[in-house]
Backbone as numpy.savetxt, mean C-alpha at the origin, in Angstrom:
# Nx Ny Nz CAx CAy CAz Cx Cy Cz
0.59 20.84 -11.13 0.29 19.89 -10.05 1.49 19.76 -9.13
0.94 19.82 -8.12 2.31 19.56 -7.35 2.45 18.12 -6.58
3.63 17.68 -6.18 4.63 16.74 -6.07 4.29 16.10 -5.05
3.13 15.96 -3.95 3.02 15.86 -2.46 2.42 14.47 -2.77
2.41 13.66 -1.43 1.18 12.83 -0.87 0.93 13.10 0.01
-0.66 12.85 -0.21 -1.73 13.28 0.70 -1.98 12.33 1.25
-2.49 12.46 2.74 -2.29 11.57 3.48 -4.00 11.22 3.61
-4.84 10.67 2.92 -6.23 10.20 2.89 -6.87 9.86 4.35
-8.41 9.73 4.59 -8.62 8.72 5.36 -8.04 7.47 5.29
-7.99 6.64 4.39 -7.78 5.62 3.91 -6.04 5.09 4.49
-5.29 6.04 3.80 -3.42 5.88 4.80 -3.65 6.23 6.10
-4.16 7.22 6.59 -4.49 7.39 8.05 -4.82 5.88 8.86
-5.53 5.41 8.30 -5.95 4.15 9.04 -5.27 3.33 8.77
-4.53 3.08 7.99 -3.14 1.71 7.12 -2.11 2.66 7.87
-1.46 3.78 8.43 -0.18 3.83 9.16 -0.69 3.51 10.67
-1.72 3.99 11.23 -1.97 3.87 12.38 -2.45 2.28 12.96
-2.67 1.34 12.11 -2.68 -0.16 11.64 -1.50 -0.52 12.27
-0.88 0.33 11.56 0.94 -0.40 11.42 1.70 -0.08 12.67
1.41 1.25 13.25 1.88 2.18 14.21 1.36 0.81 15.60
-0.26 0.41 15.51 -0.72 -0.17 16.39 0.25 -1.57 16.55
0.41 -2.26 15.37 0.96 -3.25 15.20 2.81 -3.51 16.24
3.07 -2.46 15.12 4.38 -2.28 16.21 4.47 -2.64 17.54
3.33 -1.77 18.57 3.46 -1.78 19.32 3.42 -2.96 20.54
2.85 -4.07 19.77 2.11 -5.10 20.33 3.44 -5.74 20.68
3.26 -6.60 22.32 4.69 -7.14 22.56 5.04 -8.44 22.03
6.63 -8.33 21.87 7.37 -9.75 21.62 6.50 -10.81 21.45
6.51 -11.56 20.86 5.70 -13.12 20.77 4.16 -13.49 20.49
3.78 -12.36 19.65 2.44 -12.18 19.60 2.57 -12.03 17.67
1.32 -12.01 17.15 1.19 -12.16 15.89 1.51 -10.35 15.53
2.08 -10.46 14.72 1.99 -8.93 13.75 2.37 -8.92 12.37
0.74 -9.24 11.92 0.60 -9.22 10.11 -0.60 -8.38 10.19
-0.48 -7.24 9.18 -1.59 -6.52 8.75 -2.11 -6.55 7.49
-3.07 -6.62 6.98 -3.86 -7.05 5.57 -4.41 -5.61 5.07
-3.87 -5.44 4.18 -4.32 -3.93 3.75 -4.92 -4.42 1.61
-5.84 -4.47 1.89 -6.46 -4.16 0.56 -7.70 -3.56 -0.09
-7.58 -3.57 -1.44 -8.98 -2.41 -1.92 -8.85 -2.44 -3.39
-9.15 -1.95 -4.12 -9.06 -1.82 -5.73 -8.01 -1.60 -6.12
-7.53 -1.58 -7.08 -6.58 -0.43 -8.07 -6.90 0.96 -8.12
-6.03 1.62 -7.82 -5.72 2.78 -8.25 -6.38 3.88 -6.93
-6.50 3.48 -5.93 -6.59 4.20 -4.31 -5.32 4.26 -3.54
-4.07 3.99 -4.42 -3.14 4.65 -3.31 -2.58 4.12 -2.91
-2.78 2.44 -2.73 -2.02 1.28 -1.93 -0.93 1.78 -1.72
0.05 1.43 -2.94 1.29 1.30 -3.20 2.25 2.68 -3.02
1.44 3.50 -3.60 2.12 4.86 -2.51 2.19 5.34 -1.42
1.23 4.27 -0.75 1.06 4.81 0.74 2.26 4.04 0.97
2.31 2.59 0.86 3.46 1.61 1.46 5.05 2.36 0.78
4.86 3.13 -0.09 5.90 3.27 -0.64 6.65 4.36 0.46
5.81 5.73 0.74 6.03 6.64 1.62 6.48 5.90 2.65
5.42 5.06 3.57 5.47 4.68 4.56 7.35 4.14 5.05
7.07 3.45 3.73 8.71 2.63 4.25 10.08 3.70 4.05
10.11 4.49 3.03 10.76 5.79 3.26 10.90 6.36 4.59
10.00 6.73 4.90 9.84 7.76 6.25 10.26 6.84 7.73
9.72 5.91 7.59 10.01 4.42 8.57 11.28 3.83 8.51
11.81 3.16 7.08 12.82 2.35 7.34 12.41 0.86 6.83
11.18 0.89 6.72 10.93 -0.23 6.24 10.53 -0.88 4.88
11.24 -2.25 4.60 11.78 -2.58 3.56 10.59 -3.25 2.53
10.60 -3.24 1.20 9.33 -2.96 0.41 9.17 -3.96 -0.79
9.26 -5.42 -0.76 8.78 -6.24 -1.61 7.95 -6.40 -2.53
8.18 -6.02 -3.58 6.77 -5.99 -4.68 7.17 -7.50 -5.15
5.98 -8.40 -5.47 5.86 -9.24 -5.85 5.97 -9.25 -7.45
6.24 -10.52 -7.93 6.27 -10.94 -9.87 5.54 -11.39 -10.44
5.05 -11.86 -11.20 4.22 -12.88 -11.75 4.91 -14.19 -11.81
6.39 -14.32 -12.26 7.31 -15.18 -12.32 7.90 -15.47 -11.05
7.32 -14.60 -9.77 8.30 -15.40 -9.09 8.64 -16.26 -8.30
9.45 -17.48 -7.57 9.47 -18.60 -6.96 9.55 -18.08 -5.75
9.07 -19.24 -4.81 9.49 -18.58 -3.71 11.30 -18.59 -3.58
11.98 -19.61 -3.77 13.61 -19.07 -3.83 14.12 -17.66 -4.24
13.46 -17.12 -5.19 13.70 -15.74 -5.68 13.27 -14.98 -4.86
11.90 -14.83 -4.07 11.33 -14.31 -3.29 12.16 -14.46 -1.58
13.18 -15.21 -1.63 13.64 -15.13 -0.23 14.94 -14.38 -0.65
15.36 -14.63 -1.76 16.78 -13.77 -2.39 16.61 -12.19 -2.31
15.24 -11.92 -2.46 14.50 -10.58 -2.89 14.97 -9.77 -1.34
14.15 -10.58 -0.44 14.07 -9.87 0.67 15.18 -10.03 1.64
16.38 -11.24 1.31 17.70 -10.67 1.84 18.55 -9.34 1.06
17.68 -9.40 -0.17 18.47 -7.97 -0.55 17.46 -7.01 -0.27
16.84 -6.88 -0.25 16.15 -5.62 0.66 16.51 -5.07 2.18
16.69 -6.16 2.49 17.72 -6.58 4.45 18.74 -5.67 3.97
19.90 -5.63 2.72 21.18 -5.18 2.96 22.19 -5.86 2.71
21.78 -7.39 2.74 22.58 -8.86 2.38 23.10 -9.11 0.85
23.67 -9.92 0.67 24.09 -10.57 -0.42 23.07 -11.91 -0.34
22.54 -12.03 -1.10 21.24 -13.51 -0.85 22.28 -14.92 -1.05
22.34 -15.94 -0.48 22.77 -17.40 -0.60 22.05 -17.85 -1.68
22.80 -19.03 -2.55 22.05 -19.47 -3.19 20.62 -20.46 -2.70
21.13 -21.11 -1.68 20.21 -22.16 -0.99 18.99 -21.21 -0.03
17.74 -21.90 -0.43 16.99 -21.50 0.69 17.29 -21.52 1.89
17.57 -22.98 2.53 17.93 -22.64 3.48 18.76 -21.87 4.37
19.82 -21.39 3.51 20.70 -20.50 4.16 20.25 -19.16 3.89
18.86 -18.62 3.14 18.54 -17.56 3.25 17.55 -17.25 4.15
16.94 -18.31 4.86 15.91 -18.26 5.56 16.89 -18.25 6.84
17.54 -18.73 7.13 18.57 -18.10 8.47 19.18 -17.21 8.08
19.26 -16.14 7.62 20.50 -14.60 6.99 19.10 -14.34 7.29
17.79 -14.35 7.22 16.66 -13.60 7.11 16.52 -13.45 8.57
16.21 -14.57 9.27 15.73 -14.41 10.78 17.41 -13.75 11.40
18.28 -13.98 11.15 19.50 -13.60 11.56 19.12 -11.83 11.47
19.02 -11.60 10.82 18.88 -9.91 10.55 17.85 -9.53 10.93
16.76 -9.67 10.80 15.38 -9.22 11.50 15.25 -9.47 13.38
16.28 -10.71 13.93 16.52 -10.51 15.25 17.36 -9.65 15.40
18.02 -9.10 14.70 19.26 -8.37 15.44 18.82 -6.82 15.21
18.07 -6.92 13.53 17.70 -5.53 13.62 16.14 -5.42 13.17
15.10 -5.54 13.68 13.76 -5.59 13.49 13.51 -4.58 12.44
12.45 -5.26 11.54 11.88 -4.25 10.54 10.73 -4.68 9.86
9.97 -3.62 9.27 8.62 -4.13 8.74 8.94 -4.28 7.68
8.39 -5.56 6.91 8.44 -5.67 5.43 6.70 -5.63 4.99
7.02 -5.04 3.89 5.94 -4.71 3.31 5.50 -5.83 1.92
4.86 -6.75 1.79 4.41 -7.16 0.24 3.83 -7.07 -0.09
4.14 -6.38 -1.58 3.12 -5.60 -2.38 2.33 -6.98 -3.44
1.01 -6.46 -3.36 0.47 -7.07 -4.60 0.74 -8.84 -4.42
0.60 -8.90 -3.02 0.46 -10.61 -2.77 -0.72 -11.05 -3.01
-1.06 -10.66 -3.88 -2.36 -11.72 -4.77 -1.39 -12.89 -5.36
-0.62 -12.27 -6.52 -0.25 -13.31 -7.04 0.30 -14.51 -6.31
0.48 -14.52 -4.70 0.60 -15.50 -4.37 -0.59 -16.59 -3.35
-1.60 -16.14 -3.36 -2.44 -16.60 -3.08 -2.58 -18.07 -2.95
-2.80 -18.07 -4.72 -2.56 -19.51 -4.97 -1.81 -20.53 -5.11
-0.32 -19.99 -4.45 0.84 -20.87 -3.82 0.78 -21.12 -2.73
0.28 -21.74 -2.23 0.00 -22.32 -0.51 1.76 -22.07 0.08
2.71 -23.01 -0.55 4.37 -22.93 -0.33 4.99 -21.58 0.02
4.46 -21.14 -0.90 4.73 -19.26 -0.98 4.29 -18.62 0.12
3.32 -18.88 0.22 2.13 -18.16 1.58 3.33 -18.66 2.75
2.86 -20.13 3.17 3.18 -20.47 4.39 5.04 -20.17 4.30
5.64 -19.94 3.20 7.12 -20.33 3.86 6.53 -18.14 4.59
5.97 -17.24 3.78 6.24 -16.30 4.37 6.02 -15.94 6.19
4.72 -16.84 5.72 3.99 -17.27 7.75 4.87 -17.34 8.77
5.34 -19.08 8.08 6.80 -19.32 8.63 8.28 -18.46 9.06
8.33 -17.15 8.26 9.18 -16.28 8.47 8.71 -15.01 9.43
7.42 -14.68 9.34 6.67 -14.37 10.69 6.98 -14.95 11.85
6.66 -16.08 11.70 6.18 -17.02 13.40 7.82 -17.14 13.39
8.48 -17.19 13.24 10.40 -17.15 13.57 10.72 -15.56 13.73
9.93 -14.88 13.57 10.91 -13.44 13.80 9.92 -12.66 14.82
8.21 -12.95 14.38 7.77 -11.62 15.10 7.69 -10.11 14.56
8.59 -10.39 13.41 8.41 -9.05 12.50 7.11 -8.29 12.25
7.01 -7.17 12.24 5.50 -6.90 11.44 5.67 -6.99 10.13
4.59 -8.00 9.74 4.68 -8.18 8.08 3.87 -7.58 7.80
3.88 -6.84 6.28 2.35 -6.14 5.59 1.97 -7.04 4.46
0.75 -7.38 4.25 0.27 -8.22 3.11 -0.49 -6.91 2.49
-0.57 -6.82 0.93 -1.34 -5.89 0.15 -1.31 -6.05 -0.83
-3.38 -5.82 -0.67 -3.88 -6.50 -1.98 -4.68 -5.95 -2.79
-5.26 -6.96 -3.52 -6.48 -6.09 -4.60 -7.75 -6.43 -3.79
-8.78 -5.94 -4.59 -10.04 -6.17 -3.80 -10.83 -7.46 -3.65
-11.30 -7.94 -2.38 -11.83 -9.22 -2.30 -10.38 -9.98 -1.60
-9.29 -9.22 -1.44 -8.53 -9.94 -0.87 -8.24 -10.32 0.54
-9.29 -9.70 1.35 -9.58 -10.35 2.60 -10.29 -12.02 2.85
-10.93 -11.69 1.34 -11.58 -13.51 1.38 -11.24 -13.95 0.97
-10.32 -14.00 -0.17 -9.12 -15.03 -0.53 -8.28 -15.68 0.59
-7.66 -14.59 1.62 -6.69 -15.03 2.51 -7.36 -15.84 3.90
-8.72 -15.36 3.93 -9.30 -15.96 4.92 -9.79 -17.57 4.49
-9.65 -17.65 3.46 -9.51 -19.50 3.33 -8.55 -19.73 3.59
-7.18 -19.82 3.79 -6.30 -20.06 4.86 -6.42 -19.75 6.18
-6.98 -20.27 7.21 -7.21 -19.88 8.30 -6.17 -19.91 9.15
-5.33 -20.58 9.44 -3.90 -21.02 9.95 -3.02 -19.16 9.47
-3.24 -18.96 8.33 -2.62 -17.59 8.05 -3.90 -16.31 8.62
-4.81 -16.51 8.26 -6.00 -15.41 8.64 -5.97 -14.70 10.06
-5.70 -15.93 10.95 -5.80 -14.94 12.24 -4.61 -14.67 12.75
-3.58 -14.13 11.87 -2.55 -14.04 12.16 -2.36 -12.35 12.31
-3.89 -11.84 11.25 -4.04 -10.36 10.93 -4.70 -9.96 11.72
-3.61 -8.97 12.79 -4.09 -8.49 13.69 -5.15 -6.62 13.30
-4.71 -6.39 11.75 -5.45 -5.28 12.02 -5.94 -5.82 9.88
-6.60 -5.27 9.50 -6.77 -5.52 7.80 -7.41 -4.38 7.83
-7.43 -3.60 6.90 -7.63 -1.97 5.88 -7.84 -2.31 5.14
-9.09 -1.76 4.88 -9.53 -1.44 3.00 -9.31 -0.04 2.84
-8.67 -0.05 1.70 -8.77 1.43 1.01 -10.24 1.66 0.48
-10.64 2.43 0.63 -11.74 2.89 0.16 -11.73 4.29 -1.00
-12.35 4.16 -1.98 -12.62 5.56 -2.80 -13.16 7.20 -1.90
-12.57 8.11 -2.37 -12.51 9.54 -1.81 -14.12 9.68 -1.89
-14.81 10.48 -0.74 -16.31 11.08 -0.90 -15.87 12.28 -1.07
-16.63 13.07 -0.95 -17.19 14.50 -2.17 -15.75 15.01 -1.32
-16.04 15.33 0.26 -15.43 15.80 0.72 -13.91 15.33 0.87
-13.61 14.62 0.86 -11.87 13.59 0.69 -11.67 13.98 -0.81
-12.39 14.47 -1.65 -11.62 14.89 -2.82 -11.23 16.01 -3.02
-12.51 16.90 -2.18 -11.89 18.35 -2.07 -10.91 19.02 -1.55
-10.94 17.81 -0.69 -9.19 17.99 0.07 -8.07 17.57 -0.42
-8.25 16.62 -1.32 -7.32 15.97 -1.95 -6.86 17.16 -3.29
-7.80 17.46 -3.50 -7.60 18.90 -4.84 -6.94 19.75 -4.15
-6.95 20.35 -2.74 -6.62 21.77 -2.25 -4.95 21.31 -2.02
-4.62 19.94 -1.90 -3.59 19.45 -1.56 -2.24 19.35 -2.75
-3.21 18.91 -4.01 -1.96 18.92 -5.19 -1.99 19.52 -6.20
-3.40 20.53 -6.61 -3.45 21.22 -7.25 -3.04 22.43 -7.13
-2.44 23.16 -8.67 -1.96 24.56 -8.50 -3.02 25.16 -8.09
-4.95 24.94 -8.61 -5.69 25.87 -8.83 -6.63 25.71 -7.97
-7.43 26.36 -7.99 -8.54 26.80 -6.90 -10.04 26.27 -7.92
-10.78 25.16 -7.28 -11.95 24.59 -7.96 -13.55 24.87 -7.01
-14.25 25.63 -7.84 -15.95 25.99 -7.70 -16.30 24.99 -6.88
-17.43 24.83 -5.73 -18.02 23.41 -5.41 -18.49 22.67 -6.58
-19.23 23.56 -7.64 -20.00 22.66 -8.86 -18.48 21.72 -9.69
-17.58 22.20 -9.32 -16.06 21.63 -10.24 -15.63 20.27 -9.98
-15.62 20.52 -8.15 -15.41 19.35 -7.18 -16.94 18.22 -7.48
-17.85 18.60 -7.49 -18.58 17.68 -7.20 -18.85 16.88 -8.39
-18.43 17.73 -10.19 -18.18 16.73 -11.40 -17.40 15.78 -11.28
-15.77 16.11 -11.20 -15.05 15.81 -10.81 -15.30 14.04 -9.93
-16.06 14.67 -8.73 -16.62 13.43 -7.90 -17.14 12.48 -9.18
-18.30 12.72 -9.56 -18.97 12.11 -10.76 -18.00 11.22 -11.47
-17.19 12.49 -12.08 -16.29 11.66 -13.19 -15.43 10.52 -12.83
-14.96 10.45 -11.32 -14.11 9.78 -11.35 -14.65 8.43 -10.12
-15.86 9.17 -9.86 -16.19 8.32 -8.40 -15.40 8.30 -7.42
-14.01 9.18 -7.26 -13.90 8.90 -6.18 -12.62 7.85 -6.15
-12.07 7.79 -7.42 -10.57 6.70 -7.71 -9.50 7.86 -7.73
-8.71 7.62 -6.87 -7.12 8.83 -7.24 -6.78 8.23 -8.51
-6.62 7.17 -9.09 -5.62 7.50 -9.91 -6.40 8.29 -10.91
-7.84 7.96 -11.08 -9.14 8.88 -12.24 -8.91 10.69 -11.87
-8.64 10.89 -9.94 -8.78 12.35 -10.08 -7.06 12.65 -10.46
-6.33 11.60 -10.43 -4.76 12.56 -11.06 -4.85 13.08 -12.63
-5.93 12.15 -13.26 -6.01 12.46 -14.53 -6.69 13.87 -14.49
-7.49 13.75 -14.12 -8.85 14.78 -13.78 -7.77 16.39 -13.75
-7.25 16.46 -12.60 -6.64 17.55 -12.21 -5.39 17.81 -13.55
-4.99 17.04 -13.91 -3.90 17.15 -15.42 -5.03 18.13 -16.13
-5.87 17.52 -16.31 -7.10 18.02 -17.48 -7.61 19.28 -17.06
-7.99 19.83 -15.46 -8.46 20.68 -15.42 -7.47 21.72 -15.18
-5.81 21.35 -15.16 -5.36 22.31 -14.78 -4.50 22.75 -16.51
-4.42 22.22 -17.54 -4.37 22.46 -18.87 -5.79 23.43 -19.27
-7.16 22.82 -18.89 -8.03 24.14 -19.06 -7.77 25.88 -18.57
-7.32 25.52 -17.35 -7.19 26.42 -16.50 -5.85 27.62 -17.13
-4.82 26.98 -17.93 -3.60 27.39 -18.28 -4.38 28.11 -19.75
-5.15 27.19 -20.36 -5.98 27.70 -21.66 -6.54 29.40 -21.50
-7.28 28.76 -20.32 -7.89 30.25 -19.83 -7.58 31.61 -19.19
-6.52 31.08 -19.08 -5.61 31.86 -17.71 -6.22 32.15 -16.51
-6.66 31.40 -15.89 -7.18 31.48 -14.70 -6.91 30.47 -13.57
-6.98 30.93 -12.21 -6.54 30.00 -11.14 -8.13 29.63 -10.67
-8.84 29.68 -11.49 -10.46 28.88 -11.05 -11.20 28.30 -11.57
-11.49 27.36 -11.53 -11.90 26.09 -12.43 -13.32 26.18 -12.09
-14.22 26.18 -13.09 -15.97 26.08 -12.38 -16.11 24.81 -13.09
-17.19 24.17 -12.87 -17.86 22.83 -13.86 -18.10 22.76 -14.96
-18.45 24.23 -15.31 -18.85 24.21 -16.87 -17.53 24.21 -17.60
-16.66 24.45 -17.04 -14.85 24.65 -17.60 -14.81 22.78 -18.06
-15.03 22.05 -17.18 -14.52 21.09 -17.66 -15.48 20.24 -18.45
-14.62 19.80 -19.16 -15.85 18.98 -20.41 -16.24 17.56 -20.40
């Protein structure tokens, strides 16, 4: 298997989200809502994204406060974090005016149900103008839209969606060593519906058959 990401329908529309976002001028809202299930890619897309970009990549805790959570993202900035909130929430807008950047938070479900949490992040929006990324699990467009004060703040929201027949076959020609039958691709589809993290397994499995057999061609009946 090889080492790449593939760039889905699904990231296509979450960079070009972001790309749009950017562009929007000074003094205007820029938060984008990107969510969908487990195991479509989220987190590798945001992960690439901020690599290639520059922009800085907050995964959320189960444990964590918002004080920790403002410590988090002055060290993601480059900073040494203050102990006091307040002096991290100015080192925060201090650095994001001087040097703009997208932050990304991963897996802000768990803060949902901290209203404090939510709004101090709002609050660090509406002071900078930054593009923020919110990203979630699924159903997390209607969680956030009971906050309305935060809801229309999302100027673009993405769902990841699961691969069709054809987004998998591309996705196979992309990280696999081997070359797969249509009848291979379209089990495959079956087996996994259509979840990357189900076809990374998938392709492990069919490309150990494939090594069994010595062959660079996988048909349907190959896989079990």
């Amino acid at each position: 298997m090889r080492d790449r990401f593939v760039r889905t329908k699904s990231v296509n529309k979450f960079f070009d989200a972001i790309d749009r976002t950017n562009q929007k001028r000074k003094g205007v809202e820029r938060m984008v809502l990107c969510f969908g299930e487990p195991g479509l890619g989220k987190t590798e897309a945001c992960l690439h994204y901020a690599a290639i970009n520059g922009a800085i990549m907050v995964r959320t805790l189960e444990l964590m406060t918002g004080p920790w959570l403002l410590r988090t993202i002055v060290y993601e900035l480059g900073e040494q974090p203050h102990m006091r909130s307040d002096k991290n929430i100015d080192l925060i807008c201090e650095l994001l005016k001087e040097k703009p950047k997208v932050i990304i938070f991963d897996e802000i479900d768990r803060f949902w149900r901290t209203p404090r949490i939510i709004e101090t992040i709002r609050d660090l929006h509406d002071l900078n103008f930054s593009t923020f990324i919110f990203v979630g699990e699924d159903q997390m467009d209607k969680k956030m839209a009971q906050n309305r004060r935060l809801f229309r703040r999302f100027v673009e929201i993405i769902k990841f969606e699961r691969l069709d027949l054809n987004g998998i076959r591309d996705f196979l020609s992309e990280i696999s060593d081997i070359k797969y039958s249509d009848d291979a691709v379209e089990k495959i589809f079956l087996n996994t519906g259509g979840k990357i993290s189900s076809i990374m397994g998938a392709v492990h499995h069919a490309e150990a058959i494939a090594r069994g057999l010595q062959s660079k061609m996988i048909k349907g009946a190959d896989l079990k």
